[in-house]
Each structure stands twice: as structure tokens, then as C-alpha cells.
N, C-alpha and C positions, 0 to 999 in steps of 0.2 A: 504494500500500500504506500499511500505517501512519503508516512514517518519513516518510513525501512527506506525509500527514495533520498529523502533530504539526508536518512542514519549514512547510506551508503556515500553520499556526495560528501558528505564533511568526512568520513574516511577517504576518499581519494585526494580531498582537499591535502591532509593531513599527511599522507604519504607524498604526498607533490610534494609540500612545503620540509619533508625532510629527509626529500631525496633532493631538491635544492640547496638543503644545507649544508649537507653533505660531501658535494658534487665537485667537481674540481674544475669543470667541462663548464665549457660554454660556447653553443653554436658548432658542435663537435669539435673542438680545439682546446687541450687541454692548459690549464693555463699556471705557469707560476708560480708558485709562493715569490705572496711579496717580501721585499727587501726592507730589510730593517729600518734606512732611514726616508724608506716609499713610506713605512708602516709612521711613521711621526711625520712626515708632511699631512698627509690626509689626516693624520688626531690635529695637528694645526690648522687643518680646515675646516674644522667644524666650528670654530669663535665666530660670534657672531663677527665681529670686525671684517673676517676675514671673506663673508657672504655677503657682508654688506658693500665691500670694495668691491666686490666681482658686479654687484647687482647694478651700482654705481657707474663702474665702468663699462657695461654692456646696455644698459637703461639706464640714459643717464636724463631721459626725455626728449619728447619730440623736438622742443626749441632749441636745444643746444647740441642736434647732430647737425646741422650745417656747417658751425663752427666747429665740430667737436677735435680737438688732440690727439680721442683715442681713438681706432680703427675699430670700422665692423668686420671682424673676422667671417670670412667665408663659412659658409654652413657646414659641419665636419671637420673644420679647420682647427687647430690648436687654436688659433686667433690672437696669438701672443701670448697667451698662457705656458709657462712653462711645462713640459712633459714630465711625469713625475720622477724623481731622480734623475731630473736634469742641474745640469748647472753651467748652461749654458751664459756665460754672461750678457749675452745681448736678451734673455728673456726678463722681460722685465717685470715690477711689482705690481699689482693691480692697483690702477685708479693712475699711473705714470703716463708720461706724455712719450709717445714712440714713433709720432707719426703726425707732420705738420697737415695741415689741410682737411677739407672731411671726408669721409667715410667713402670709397668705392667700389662698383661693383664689379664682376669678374670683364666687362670692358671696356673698364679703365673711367666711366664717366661717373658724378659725386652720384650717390644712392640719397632719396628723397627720405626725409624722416620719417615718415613710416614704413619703409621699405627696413632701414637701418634699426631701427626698432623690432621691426619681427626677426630679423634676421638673429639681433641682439638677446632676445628670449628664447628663441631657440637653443643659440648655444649654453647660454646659461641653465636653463632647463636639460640637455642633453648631458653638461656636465654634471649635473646635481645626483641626475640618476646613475650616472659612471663613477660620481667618486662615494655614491650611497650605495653605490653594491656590494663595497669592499669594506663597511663598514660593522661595527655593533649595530644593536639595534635602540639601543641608551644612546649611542654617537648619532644615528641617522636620526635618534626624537632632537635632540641638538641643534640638527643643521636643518631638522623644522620648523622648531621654533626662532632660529636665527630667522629664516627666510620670512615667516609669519609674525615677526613685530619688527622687522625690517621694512626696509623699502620697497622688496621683491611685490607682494600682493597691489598696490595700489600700479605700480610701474608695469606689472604684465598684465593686469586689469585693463590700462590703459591702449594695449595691444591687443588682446582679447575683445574686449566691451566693443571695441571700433567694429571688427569685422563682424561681431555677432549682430550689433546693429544696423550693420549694411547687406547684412546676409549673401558677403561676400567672404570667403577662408579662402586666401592663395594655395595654388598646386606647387609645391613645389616638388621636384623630379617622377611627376607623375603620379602625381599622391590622391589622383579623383579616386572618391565615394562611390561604390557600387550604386549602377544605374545611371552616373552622371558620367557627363564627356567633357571633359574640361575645354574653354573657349582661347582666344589667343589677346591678348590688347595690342596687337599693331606692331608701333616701332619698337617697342620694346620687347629683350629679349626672356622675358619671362612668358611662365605658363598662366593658364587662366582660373576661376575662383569658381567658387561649389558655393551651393547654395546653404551648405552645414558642414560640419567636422569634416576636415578628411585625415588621412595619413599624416602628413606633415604636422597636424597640431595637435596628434596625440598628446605627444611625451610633454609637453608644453603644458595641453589641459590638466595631464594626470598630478604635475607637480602644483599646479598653480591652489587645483583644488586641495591637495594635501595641506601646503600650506593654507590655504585657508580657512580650511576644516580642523586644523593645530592653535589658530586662534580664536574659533571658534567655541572651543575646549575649555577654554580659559578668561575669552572677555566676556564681559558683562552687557547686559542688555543696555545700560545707559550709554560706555564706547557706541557699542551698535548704534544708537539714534544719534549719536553724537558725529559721526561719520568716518567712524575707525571699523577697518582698515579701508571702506570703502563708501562717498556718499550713500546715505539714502536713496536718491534717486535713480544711484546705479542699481536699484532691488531689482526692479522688473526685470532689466538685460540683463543683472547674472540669473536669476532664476530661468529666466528664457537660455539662457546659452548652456547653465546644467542640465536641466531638462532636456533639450534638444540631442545635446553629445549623447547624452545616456540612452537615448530612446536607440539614436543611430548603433550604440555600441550592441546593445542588448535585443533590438527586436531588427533593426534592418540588415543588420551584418552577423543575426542568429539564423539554424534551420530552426523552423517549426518545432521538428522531436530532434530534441539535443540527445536521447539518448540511442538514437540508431544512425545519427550522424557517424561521417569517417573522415574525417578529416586528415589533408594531404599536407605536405612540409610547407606548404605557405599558409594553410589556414591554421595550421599549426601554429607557429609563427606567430600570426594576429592573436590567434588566443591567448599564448605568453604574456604578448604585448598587453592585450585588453585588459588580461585580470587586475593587476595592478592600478591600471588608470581607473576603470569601472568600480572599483572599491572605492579610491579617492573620491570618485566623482559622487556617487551613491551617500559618501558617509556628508559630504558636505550638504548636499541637497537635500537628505533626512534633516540635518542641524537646522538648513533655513527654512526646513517645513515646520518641524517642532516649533522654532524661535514665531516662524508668523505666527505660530496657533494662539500664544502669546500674545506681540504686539499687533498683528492685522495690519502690515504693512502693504499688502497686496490682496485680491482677491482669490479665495483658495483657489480658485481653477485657474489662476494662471501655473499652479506646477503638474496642469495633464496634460498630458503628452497631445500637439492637434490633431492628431488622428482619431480621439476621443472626445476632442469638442463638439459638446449639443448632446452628448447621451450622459451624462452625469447621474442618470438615473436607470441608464442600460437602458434605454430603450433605440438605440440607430443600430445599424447594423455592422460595425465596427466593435463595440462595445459585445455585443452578441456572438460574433465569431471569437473574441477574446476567452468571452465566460464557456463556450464550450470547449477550446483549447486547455485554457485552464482545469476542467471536469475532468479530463483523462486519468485516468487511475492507472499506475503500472508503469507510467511513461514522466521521462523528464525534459518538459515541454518549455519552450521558449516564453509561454507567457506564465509557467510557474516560477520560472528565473526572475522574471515582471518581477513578481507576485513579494518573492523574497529580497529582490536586492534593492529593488525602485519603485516600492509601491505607491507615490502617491504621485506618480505619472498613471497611474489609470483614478479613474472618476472614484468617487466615495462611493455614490452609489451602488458603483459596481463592484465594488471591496466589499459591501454591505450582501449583495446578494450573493456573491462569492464565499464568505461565512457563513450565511445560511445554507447554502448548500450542504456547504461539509459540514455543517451540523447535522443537517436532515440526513447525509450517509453516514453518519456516526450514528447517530440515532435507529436506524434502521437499522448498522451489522449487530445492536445492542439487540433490537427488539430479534433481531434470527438467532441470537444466542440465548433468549427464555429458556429452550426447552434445556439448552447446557447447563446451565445456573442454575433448573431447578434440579437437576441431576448431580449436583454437587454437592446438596442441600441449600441452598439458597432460595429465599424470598424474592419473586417475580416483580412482583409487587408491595409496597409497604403502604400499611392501614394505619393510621394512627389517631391517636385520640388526643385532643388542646384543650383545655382548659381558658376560656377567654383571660380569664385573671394573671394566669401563668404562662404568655407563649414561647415566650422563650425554656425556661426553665423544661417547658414539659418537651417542646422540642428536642432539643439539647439529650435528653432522656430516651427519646422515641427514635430518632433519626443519629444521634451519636456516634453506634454501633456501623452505620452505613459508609460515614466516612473517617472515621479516627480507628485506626489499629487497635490501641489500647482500650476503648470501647468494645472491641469485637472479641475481646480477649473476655471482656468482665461477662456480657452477654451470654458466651458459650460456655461458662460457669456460671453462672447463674440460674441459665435455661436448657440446658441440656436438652431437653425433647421438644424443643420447638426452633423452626428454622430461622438464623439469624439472618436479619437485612442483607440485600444483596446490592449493587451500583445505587448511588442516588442518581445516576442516568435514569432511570425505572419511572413508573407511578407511580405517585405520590398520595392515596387517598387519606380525605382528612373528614373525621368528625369533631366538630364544635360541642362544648357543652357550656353550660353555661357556672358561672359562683357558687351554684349548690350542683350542680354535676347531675342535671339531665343534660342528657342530650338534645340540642337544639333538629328543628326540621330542617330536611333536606339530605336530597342522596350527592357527593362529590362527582361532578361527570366534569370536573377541571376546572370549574369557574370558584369554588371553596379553597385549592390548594392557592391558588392566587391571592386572594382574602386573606390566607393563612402569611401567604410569603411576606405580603406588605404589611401586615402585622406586626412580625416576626422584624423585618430589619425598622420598622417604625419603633422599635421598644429599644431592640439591641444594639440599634446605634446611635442609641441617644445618650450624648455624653453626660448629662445628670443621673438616667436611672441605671445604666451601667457600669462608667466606668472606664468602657472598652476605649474607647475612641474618644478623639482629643476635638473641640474646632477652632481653624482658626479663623483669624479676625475678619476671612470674606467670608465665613458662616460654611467652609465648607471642612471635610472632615479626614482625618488621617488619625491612624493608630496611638491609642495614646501612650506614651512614653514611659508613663507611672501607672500602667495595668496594672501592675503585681502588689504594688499599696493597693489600689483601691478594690481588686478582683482576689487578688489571693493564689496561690501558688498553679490554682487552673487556668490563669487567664489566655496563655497559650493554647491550652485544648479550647477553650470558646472561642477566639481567634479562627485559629484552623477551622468550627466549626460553622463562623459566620462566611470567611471567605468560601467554602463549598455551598453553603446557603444562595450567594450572589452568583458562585458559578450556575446556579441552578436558575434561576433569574434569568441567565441573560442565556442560557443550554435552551432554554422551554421561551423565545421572544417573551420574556414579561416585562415588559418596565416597572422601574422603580424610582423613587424619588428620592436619590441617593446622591448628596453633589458632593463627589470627593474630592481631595485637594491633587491638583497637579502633583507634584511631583512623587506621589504617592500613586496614578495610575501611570506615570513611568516607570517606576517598578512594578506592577502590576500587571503590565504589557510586556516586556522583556527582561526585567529587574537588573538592568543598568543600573551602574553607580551612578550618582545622583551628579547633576554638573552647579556649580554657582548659582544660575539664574534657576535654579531650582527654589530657591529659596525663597525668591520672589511670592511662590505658589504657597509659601506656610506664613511666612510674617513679612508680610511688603515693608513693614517700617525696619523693621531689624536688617533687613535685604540695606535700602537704601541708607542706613547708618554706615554700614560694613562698606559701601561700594563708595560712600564721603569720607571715608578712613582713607581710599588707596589715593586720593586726589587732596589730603589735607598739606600744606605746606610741612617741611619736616620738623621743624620743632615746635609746632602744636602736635604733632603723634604722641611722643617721650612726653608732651603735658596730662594726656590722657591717663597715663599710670596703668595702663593693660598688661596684663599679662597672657601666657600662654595655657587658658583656661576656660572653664565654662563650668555653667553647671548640668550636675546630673540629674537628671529628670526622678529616675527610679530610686537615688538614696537621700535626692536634697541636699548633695553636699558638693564639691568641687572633687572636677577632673580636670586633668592634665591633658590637653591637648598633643602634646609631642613629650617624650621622658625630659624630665625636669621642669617641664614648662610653667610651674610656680614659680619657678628661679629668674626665667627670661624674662626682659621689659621687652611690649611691642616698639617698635623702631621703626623708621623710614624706609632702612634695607631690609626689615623681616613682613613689615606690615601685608605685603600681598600672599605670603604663606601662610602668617594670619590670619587672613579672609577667609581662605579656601578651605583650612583647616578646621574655623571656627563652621564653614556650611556641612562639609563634612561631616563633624560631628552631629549638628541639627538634623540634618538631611539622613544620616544614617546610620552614625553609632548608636544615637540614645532610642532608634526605631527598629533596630535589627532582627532583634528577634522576635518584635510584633508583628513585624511587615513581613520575615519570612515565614510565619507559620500561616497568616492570612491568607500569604500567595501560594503556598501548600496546598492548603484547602481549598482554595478556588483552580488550580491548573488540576485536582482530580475528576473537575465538570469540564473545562477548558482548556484546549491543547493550546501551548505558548503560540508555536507557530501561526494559528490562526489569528491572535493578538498583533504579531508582528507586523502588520500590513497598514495599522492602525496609529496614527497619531497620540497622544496622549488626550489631546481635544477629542478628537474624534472616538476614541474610545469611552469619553465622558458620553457622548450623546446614543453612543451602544446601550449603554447601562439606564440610562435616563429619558433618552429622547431630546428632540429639537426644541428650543423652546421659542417665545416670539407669539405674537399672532398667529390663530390658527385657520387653517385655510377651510373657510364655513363649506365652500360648493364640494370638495374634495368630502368633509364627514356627512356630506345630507349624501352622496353619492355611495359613499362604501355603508350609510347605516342601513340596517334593518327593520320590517316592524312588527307588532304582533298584539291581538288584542282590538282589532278593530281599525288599526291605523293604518295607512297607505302612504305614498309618496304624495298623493295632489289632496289630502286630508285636509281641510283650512286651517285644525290647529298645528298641525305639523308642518305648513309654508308659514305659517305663523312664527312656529319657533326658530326656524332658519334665518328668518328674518330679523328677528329678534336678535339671536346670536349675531346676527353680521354686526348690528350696530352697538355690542358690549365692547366694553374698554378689553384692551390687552389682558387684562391682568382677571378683568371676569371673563373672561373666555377661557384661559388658562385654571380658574376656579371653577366652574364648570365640568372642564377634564378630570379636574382632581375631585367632586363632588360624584363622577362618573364612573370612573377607571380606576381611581387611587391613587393617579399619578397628572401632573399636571400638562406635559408634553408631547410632542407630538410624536407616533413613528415615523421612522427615518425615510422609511419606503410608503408615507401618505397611510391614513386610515385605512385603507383594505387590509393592511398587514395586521392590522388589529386581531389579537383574538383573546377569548369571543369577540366577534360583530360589535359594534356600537348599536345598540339598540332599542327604539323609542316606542314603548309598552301603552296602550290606553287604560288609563287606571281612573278609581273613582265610575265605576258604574254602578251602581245600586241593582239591577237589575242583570248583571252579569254581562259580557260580552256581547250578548245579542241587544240589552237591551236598549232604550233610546237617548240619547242624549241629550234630552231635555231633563232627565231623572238625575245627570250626573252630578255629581258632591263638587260641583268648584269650587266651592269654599276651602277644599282638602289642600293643601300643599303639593308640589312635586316631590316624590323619595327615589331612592335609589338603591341598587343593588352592584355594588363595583365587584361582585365575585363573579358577576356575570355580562358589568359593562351594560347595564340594563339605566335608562332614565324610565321611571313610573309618571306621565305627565297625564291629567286628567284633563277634559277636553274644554279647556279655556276658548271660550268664544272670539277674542279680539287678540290681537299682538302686542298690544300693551298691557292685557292682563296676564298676556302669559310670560312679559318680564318681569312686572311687579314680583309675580307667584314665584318665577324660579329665583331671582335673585334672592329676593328671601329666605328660600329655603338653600341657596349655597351660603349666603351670610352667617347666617345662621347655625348651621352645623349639625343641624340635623335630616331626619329622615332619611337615614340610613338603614335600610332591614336585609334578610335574605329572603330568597326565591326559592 
């Protein structure tokens, strides 16, 4: 199946990468050990000084290649750089004058500044990757970050950005794009340009994106608005110019089935080449999708790929042929490569029905292996009994055993002759009873366990009656750090047991009104270390203190009297940041280790073990991989729904009716009517008065289930009878286990907003069905 698909490919990955390491060979040419004092030029290459001369001297800017001293070195050429363990005296130091006049090309006439420009990133780009191959991998993070708070990013931006914007990329020696034929310009002795990436500007894009994906890593969202390393307004062009490479890398120059491809010594070749750059390219363009999700610097569709423009909801037929590529089971398909390495070049929407998918075939090989589970002894299905007073508690009890180990252990001792919980994949049927413990009416046929679930995370995630879970100052909500004062030595088992609760949620489409904190569905999606601007997402004030620390002049820092410290959530007392860090003052030159360390800590020491027994418990309903494709935003609106205005003609079209009412009913155009003209926020009161949940689905009202559906209630006389007998005096109620509105047949449109708004104000008339 898949996972054995994606198990096997990260094993070949893995055997590549250390049969590369290994290897002595390169391009079948066995090559040298280098010489001792090769091996200390290249460690002296790595200072930043030393990246920044080169960057200097190769882009030293448009305006000063006419006059420039230094020479554009030929493409391939040393260019004046000394050969390593040379010592030749005429080679001289980077940023030196070797060359009166400007820049020429191979016929002898001056090269125009942008011609001396691209040429100039090139080589500096081609040697970065020649003197990073022979390097550490501690030395090559070095000579990244040299390049990424150097000059390098805004200076090959400036050669980049140009041509993405003109959607012209020079050929040089032949380097067209499959499909294209490159053109000629006349007098001049050059090739002509492509209309996207070609050959020539690999090596170029893959470092430019490295480096800027290394400072990415590390600044802070205010640099970013500030216009480091790149203005603002260059967002759109670089977004458009990642996007664009990667699609070229990944879907135009992929087969279809990567895994019955054969590829010969030249597509060989490109693929070597590609990996490398397509990771760079990949990590950076995830960076600036997460960061929009964040600030909304662009509109999300500007990072799908155009051949996806206009189905953002699967509906063209691009988007179509995709999701069924993608469906292939057994095969490792070009748009599963998508799927994993660039997902947010295909539409949301289509990520969304691509989830569901592989839920419903998950769901499916579960429901073919009943007869197995029950053959092992296991429960098919689990029944369980709630106590309104007690939902959690009795939960926890009832459903424990299905997903905690230790649970399953106490169970099979306890009960010996009765079969223990099988998957909470399974059905879940639920009887209600009520504070003296009858049971309430009603048989569970799906719309109860729902009732139950939103229940259940409305109790247990409320940081006063729990405990569990902390909120911060935007009212949304992450693990609380002092579980274990306030819950007691279980609170990990509850933890795990609410994260499989949520998988369960989101396995079975239920929405919930759960708004958790960023960077806590970053872990929750792939459990990435946390980055700086994570912090943003738990305390915006504490964020923007920390990030007015690295911008204070320096001796207001040493005023501050910081140390190397914090407190700890779970004993109340202080920790040390770094060994000794009681002892260290924060300082000028320590202050940015400081930062990172202090987020660090917040972001993930003092939440470790709450955050990973959580995401335990939720990847036992939900496979990571399906997470992966998914934004941190965007996984909020998985779990919750859209929120905003909601779209009235889209729920009078997917609702249902029963009870007497129809679609051209008068009080039924009545209440659509009605709804169109309710403020934002009672329309969203509404949903929540309805469903349980105040948002929209992702995929419009049809995706709802149950149906939204608008019941005639209030007849005296039963369904048949007349509608003059009806009780309008009664209120509207509601039934949310079943997404059921009870509206009795108000005669006008204004009496049937008085009547509903009241009764969502309100807060009552709520029963079951």
C-alpha cells in the first residue's frame, strides 16, 4: 500500500545518501583524497568574510558592472579564483582589482549589466556547490548561513526576480526546457530564453533557495515585513518563481509512474541534479506558505501551480486527472511526489478531497477486517454508556481500553470473559443517561456519537474544568505545561486519550469547535521543532519583547539584568536555559541565542511530553503522512471549519426536509431569507445553535453529515394536520446530534427572525430526536 510505498522510498533514499557518502566516485572518475593544505583553504572558506568577498566580487550590482575592476569570469571558468592549492601569484584575493575596464564577453565587446550579472551568479553559485561537496555538513550549514545574512540573497534575487518577471530565463549552451525550442536575438551571439526554468539556472535556483530557506530558519517575522532579506513586494515574484521551478522540476520533467520509469544516463543525471535543488526549493516554499498563513501577504492561490487555476475546489479537469493519479495504490506516481514534497502547488481543495479519500480507503480495508478482529476476540463495535454529568470521566472508562495499551492490559484483567475494544476506527454507539441514570430516548444510528464527541472535547478542553490544556491570550488553546499539578500523575494517559478522541473527529468528517494554537498544530501535523515565529502563535507580547531584545542598542541589553533562564511551568521554579545559564548575563553578543533559546524552551521543552502523548493519540486515528500536505492554517480549518459569513444559497441547496416542509414552503423561503440578512456572527450562531459547531465545511454544506435539516415542528394535530392549529407561539429547538433545526410554521419573515434569534440568544431548546 502506500505506507510500504513512501517505507520503501525513504529506504532507497537512505541507501543513496550512504552510498554517496561513502563513495569516492564521481561521474565515474575516481577522485583524490584531498591534500592537507586543499583541506584548510576550503575550512577558510567557509567565514562568512570570505562568501561575502566572493558574493561582492561576482554581484557587485547592476550599476557598477560598466565600470566594474573586477572581470566576469567566463561560465566554467576559474574567473580568477585561485585553483585550490594553487599558489599561483598572479591569482588574486577576492574583491582585488585584476582587470582595468569592464566586464567582456567571449568577443571581446563590454557584457551589459545584466548579462555580467547572470553570468556572475552562476559562477558563484556553481562554486558554492563544488566547494560544499567536499565539505562537513556543520561547515556546509556555515557557508549557508554566511550566504543567507550576506549579501548573496538580495544580489541573486536581483538576477532571479528580473527574469522571473519577464518570463524570460537565458539558454545558455543549450539548456531549453523540454517542449520548448529556444529563439535567437539577432546580433548577438547568445542563445534565446524559455519561458520558465531551464538547465542553466538550476544550480543557481537550488542554492539561492537554500540560502534563503537558512534564513528563513532563523528571522523573525518583523525582519520579514521589514524587508530583510528581500522587499515585500518582491513576495508575489518569488513565490511565483518557486512555484513555477518546482512544478517544472516535479510534474513536467517527471513520468507519470515514477515507479516503472527506466531511466537512461542522462535522465539519470537530471535526477542527481534535481534532488538536491527540489528539496531547496520545496523547503523554502513550504517556509513562505506556513509564514503567509501567518501574515496574508499574498492571496493563498497565488502558491498553485497555473495549471490548477479555477478548480481550487476540484472541480476542472486538470485538478481531476490529478486526484485520480494520485488514487493509484501500489504505484509511485508523479502527483504522489506532488503530494509529498510541494503540496501547496495543488489547490486546498483538492488536498481536502484527497484526504478524504484515503480516509474512506482506510476506513473501508478496517470495515473488510471485522470478520478478523472479531476472530481474534475483539469488539466490532463498541456500545457504551455516558452519563451526561460525567462525559469525560465515563469516556475515558468506556473507550480507554481502545486506545491506551495500558488500559487494554487492566481491561483483560478485569474482564476476562468479555471481549475487549477493538480500533477506535470502529463504531462508536453511544447511550445517554441522564443524573439519576435512566437512560435517555433514542436508538444511536451516528447522529448521538456526535452529540457525545462535542460534548466530550467541550468539557475536556476547557482549561478551568480540566486542567489539560492551557489558553493563550488569542483565546486559542495548547497543552498545558502544569498538567501534572493540576491533573495528577494520569494526565498523560488523558492527553493521549483526548488526542485519539480528535483523531476521531476529524477520521469520521465531524467538526468541532476546537481553535488550537498554531504552533501546536505544527506539531501536530509533522511534529517539527518548533521555529521562533512560533511563538508568535502562544504569546504575541512575549514574541514581540524577545524580537525588541535583538534590535535594542547594546548597552541597554546588560541594563536588562537577564539571564540564561526561565521559568518552569511544571515545578514553579527556574530553569537553566543552557548548563550554567544562572551564571550568564544576557549581552549584545549572546542576546540572539537568547531568543531562540528562550522560544525553544516555551515552544517545546516545558510542552514535551504533553504534546507528544497528544500526538500519540491522535496519529492512532490519523496517519502523519496525510497531515503532511497540510499547512498549519489549513489544518486548523480541517479540525474546525471555515469561518466568515456563511454562504445562505449553498445550505438552503444541500439542506433537507421532513415533517411537512419542502423547498418553495413560505416558511422555509422565509427563513433563507431571513438568514441572508443576519449579521456575520448570527449566522455563525445559528450553525452553532444547529450542528454544535459554528463553521463552515471546507467542501460547502453537502459535505455535511447528517444533512442540515429543516423539520416542521409545532403541529398540534401531527404532521398531517393544518397549519392554522400550529403552536407559533413555541420557539424554534434543535437537535445538533442530528443537524436537525425544529422550526414551527411562522407565517411572515420577520416573525421567523424574531422567533429564531431568540431562541439562539438564548440558549436554549436544545433536545434529542
Amino acid at each position: 500500500d502506500d505506507d510500504d510505498d513512501d517505507d520503501e522510498a525513504e529506504h532507497r533514499a537512505a541507501r543513496r545518501r550512504h552510498a554517496a557518502k561513502h563513495s569516492s566516485r564521481t561521474d565515474g572518475r575516481s577522485s583524490p583524497p584531498l591534500r592537507r593544505e586543499v583541506t584548510r583553504q576550503l575550512a577558510t572558506l567557509c567565514s562568512a568574510d570570505a562568501y561575502n568577498a566572493l558574493v561582492a566580487a561576482a554581484l557587485p550590482g547592476e550599476g557598477a558592472w560598466p565600470s566594474a575592476t573586477y572581470p566576469a569570469p567566463a561560465f566554467g571558468s576559474s574567473g580568477g579564483v585561485p585553483a585550490f592549492g594553487s599558489t599561483a601569484a598572479t591569482a588574486p584575493a577576492f574583491g582585488s582589482a585584476v582587470a582595468a575596464g569592464p566586464a567582456r564577453g567571449s568577443t571581446g565587446d563590454p557584457l551589459d549589466p545584466a548579462r555580467a550579472a547572470e553570468i556572475g551568479l552562476r559562477t558563484v553559485s556553481e562554486f558554492v556547490v563544488a566547494a560544499s561537496s567536499r565539505l562537513r555538513a556543520s561547515d556546509r550549514g556555515d557557508v549557508m548561513r554566511s550566504l543567507a545574512f550576506g549579501g548573496f540573497v538580495n544580489a541573486a534575487w536581483t538576477v532571479l526576480g528580473r527574469m522571473q518577471a519577464r518570463r524570460a530565463w537565458p539558454v545558455v549552451g543549450g539548456g531549453a526546457s523540454r517542449g520548448e525550442r529556444p529563439g535567437y536575438e539577432g546580433s548577438r551571439e547568445t542563445l534565446g530564453t524559455t519561458r520558465s526554468m531551464n538547465e542553466a539556472w538550476v544550480t543557481s535556483l537550488g542554492v539561492f533557495a537554500e540560502a534563503y530557506g537558512t534564513f528563513l530558519l532563523t528571522g523573525d517575522d518583523e525582519e520579514f515585513r521589514d524587508g530583510r532579506p528581500l522587499p515585500a513586494s518582491e513576495f508575489p515574484n518569488l513565490v511565483a518563481c518557486l512555484r513555477d521551478s518546482l512544478w517544472h522540476i516535479l510534474w513536467v520533467e517527471s513520468d507519470p509512474d515514477l515507479s516503472h520509469a527506466t531511466p537512461g544516463p542522462s535522465s539519470a543525471a537530471r535526477s542527481q541534479s534535481r534532488g538536491p535543488v527540489a528539496r531547496s526549493l520545496a523547503r523554502a516554499l513550504a517556509q513562505l506558505h506556513d509564514r503567509n498563513g501567518r501574515l496574508r501577504l499574498v492571496p493563498p492561490d497565488d502558491f498553485i501551480a497555473t495549471e490548477f487555476r479555477g478548480g481550487s475546489l476540484g472541480g476542472d479537469g486538470a485538478v481531476e486527472a490529478f486526484l485520480v493519479e494520485a488514487a493509484k495504490t501500489g504505484r509511485r506516481t508523479r502527483a504522489k511526489e506532488l503530494l509529498r514534497r510541494a503540496p501547496s502547488l495543488v489547490p486546498f481543495g483538492a488536498r481536502v478531497r484527497w484526504f478524504k479519500a484515503e480516509v474512506l480507503r482506510d476506513r473501508e480495508d478496517h470495515a473488510g477486517r471485522g470478520a478478523m478482529v472479531e476472530s481474534w476476540g475483539l469488539a466490532r463495535e463498541h456500545h457504551i454508556q455516558i452519563n451526561r454529568g460525567r462525559v469525560f470521566d465515563d469516556a475515558l472508562a468506556a473507550l480507554g481500553p481502545a486506545v491506551l495499551s495500558g488500559d487494554q492490559v487492566t481491561w483483560r484483567r478485569e474482564h476476562p470473559d468479555e471481549r475487549p475494544p477493538g480500533s477506535l476506527k470502529g463504531i462508536v454507539r453511544v447511550q445517554f443517561t441522564n443524573e439519576h441514570g435512566v437512560e435517555e430516548a433514542g436508538v444511536d444510528g451516528g447522529g448521538l456519537f456526535k452529540d457525545f464527541l462535542n460534548d466530550l472535547i467541550a468539557e475536556a478542553f476547557d482549561p478551568v474544568k480540566t486542567g489539560l490544556f492551557a489558553e493563550t491570550p488569542d483565546r486559542t488553546l495548547y497543552p498545558n505545561p502544569a498538567s501534572v499539578r493540576r491533573c495528577g500523575p494520569d494526565h498523560l494517559r488523558k492527553l493521549e486519550f483526548l488526542g485519539a478522541m480528535l483523531g476521531k473527529a476529524v477520521y469520521e468528517s465531524i467538526l468541532v469547535d476546537l481553535p488550537l494554537a498554531g504552533f501546536f498544530l505544527a506539531k501536530l501535523r509533522d511534529g517539527r521543532p518548533p521555529e521562533l515565529n512560533d511563538l508568535a502563535t502562544l504569546d504575541p507580547e512575549l514574541y514581540h519583547h524577545l524580537i525588541s531584545l535583538k534590535r535594542l542598542p547594546p548597552d541597554q541589553v546588560e541594563d536588562l539584568f537577564l539571564h540564561f533562564t526561565a521559568t518552569d511551568a511544571a515545578t514553579g521554579g527556574d530553569r537553566e536555559l543552557a548548563p550554567g545559564g544562572s551564571d550568564v548575563r544576557v549581552t549584545a553578543g549572546n542576546r540572539t541565542r537568547y531568543v531562540h533559546l528562550m522560544a525553544h524552551h516555551l515552544l517545546y521543552q516545558q510542552v514535551r511530553q504533553q504534546s507528544d502523548a497528544f500526538v500519540r493519540g491522535f496519529r492512532a486515528l490519523v496517519a502523519p503522512r496525510w497531515l503532511r500536505v497540510f499547512a498549519p492554517a489549513e489544518l486548523r480549518l480541517l479540525i474546525a471549519g471555515a469561518g466568515g459569513r456563511i454562504d445562505v444559497d449553498d445550505l438552503a441547496r444541500s439542506a433537507t426536509y421532513s415533517g411537512g416542509y419542502g423547498p418553495d414552503h413560505p416558511t422555509v423561503v422565509a427563513l433563507w431569507q431571513a438568514v441572508n440578512e443576519f449579521t456575520e456572527e448570527e449566522q455563525r450562531d445559528l450553525l452553532r445553535f444547529v450542528t454544535a459547531c459554528p463553521n463552515t465545511p471546507l467542501l460547502g454544506f453537502g459535505q455535511l453529515t447528517p444533512p442540515f435539516c429543516v423539520h416542521r415542528s409545532g403541529m398540534t394535530g401531527g404532521s398531517r394536520g393544518s397549519e392554522e392549529d400550529a403552536d407559533t407561539a413555541r420557539l424554534p429547538t434543535a437537535a445538533t446530534c442530528m443537524n436537525l433545526l425544529k422550526l414551527p410554521p411562522y407565517r411572515t419573515k420577520e416573525q421567523v427572525q424574531k422567533k429564531l434569534l431568540y431562541a439562539i440568544k438564548s440558549g436554549s431548546g436544545f433536545d434529542l430526536s
